[in-house]
MARBAVEX-70748 format. One line per field, with one value per residue (C-alpha): residue number from 1; x, y, z. Coordinates in steps of 0.02 Angstrom, whole numbers, plus 50000, padded with zeros to 5 digits. Layout:
<pts>
nr <- NUM, ...
x <- X, ...
y <- Y, ...
z <- Z, ...
</pts>
This chain:
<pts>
nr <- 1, 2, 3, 4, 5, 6, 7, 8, 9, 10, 11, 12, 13, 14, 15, 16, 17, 18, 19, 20, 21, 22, 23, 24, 25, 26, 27, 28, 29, 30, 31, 32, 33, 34, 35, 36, 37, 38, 39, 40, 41, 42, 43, 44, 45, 46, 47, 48, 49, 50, 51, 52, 53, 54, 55, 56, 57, 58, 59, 60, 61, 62, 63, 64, 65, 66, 67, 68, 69, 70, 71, 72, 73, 74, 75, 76, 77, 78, 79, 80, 81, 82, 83, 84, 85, 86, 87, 88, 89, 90, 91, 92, 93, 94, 95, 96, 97, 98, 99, 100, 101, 102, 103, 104, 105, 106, 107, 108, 109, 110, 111, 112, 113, 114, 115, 116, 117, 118, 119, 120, 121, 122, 123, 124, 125, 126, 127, 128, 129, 130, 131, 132, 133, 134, 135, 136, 137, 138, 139, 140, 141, 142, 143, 144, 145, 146, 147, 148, 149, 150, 151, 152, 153, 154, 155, 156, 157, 158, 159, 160
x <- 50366, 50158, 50108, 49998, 50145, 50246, 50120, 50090, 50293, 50280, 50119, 50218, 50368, 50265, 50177, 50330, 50233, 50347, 50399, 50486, 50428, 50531, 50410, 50419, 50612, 50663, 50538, 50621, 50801, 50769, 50691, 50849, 50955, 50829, 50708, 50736, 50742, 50568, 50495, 50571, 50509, 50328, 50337, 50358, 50205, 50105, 49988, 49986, 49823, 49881, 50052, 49933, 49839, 49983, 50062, 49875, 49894, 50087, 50045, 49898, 50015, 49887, 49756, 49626, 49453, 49400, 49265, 49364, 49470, 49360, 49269, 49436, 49470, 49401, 49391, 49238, 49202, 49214, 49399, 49474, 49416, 49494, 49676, 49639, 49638, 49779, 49886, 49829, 49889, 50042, 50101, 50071, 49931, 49845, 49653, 49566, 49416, 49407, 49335, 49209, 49139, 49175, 49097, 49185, 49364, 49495, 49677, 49849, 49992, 50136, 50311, 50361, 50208, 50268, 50426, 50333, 50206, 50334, 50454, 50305, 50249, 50430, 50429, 50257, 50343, 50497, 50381, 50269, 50438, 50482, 50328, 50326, 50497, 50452, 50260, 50373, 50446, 50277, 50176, 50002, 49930, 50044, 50003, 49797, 49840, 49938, 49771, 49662, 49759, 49749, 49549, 49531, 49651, 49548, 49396, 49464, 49512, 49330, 49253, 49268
y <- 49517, 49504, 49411, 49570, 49690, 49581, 49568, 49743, 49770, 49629, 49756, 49911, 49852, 49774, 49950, 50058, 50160, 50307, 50405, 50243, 50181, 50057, 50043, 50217, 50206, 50069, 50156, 50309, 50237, 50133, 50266, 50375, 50247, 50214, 50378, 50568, 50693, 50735, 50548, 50536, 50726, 50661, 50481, 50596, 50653, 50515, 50402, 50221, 50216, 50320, 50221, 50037, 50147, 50188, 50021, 49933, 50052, 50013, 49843, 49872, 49888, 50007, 50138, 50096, 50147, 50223, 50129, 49959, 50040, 50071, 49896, 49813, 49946, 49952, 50150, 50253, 50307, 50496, 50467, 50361, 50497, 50623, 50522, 50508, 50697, 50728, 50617, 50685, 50883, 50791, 50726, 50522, 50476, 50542, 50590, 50572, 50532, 50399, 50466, 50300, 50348, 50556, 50517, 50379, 50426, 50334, 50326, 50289, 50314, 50420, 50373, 50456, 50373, 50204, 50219, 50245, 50120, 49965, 49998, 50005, 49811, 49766, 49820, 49720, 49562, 49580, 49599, 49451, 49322, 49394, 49357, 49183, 49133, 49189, 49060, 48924, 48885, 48861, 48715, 48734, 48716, 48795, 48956, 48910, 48936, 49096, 49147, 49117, 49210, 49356, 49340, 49335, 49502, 49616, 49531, 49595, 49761, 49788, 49741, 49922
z <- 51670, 51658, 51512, 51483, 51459, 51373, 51263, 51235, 51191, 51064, 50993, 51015, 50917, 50792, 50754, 50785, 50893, 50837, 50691, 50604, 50445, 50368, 50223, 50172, 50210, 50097, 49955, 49973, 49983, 49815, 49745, 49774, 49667, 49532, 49480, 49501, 49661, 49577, 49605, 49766, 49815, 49770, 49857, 50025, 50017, 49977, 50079, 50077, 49991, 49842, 49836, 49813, 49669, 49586, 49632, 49527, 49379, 49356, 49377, 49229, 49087, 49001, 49062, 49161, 49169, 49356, 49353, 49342, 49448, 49593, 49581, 49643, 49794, 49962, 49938, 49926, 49754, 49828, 49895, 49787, 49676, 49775, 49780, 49586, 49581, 49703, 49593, 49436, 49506, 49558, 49374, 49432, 49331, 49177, 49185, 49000, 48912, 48756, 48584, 48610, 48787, 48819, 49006, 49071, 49168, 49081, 49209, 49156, 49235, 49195, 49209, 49360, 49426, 49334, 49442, 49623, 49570, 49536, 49659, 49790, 49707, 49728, 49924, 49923, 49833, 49970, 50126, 50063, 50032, 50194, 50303, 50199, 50258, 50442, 50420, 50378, 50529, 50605, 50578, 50535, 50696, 50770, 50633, 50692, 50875, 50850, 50742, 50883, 51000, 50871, 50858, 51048, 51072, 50929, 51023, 51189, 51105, 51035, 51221, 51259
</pts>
């Protein structure tokens, strides 16, 4: 086998280039055990990027202002506002104003968004103890060399 299509099967089975997603599986199957049909009904629908906002609010303990909120996300202002809304219809998070500052968007979470939000960290916490046991059978140079090859491939990639 070419190194080029073996290669490309390593790349296909890392990205499940199908209708697998073992993420959104082992949410949903904790989620069955843990929280209502309701939480699990809602997790369905949502995208990865509202899952890590609910996943930063849980995390917060207490409500959040938007504005705090958007200066640690790599989302727009317009559609992380947008996923702020979508969760808000969908009974996740909590929209209000403060009696101090009537303009500025305060966010909290509810607790059917509380129970998406930390099972989502907990996936995150399993996937990174994961991905650290899997690093430490490689030697740092060894970890530098598999880097390169990775910055050469998106290089190729982007050559287009």
């Amino acid at each position: 086998m070419s190194k080029l299509i073996q290669f490309q099967k390593m790349m296909a089975r890392l990205h499940k280039e199908n209708d697998q997603d073992p993420e959104r599986d082992w949410l949903l199957a904790h989620l069955k055990q843990t929280a209502s049909e309701a939480a699990v009904t809602q997790a369905k629908k949502l995208t990865h990027s509202e899952l890590e906002i609910l996943t930063q609010l849980a995390q917060a303990g207490a409500a959040v202002p938007f504005k705090q909120l958007q200066a640690h996300s790599d989302l727009s202002q317009g559609m992380l506002s947008r996923y702020i809304q979508r969760l808000a219809k969908n009974k996740l998070v909590e929209k209000f104003h403060t009696p101090e500052n009537q303009k500025a968007v305060v966010l909290r979470v509810t607790a059917l968004g509380q129970s998406v939000g930390s099972l989502h960290y907990q996936l995150h916490q399993k996937q990174q103890r994961n991905y650290e046991a899997v690093l430490a059978n490689y030697s740092e140079a060894e970890l530098e060399k598999i880097s390169t090859f990775i910055d050469q491939m998106i290089e190729a990639r982007e050559k287009l």
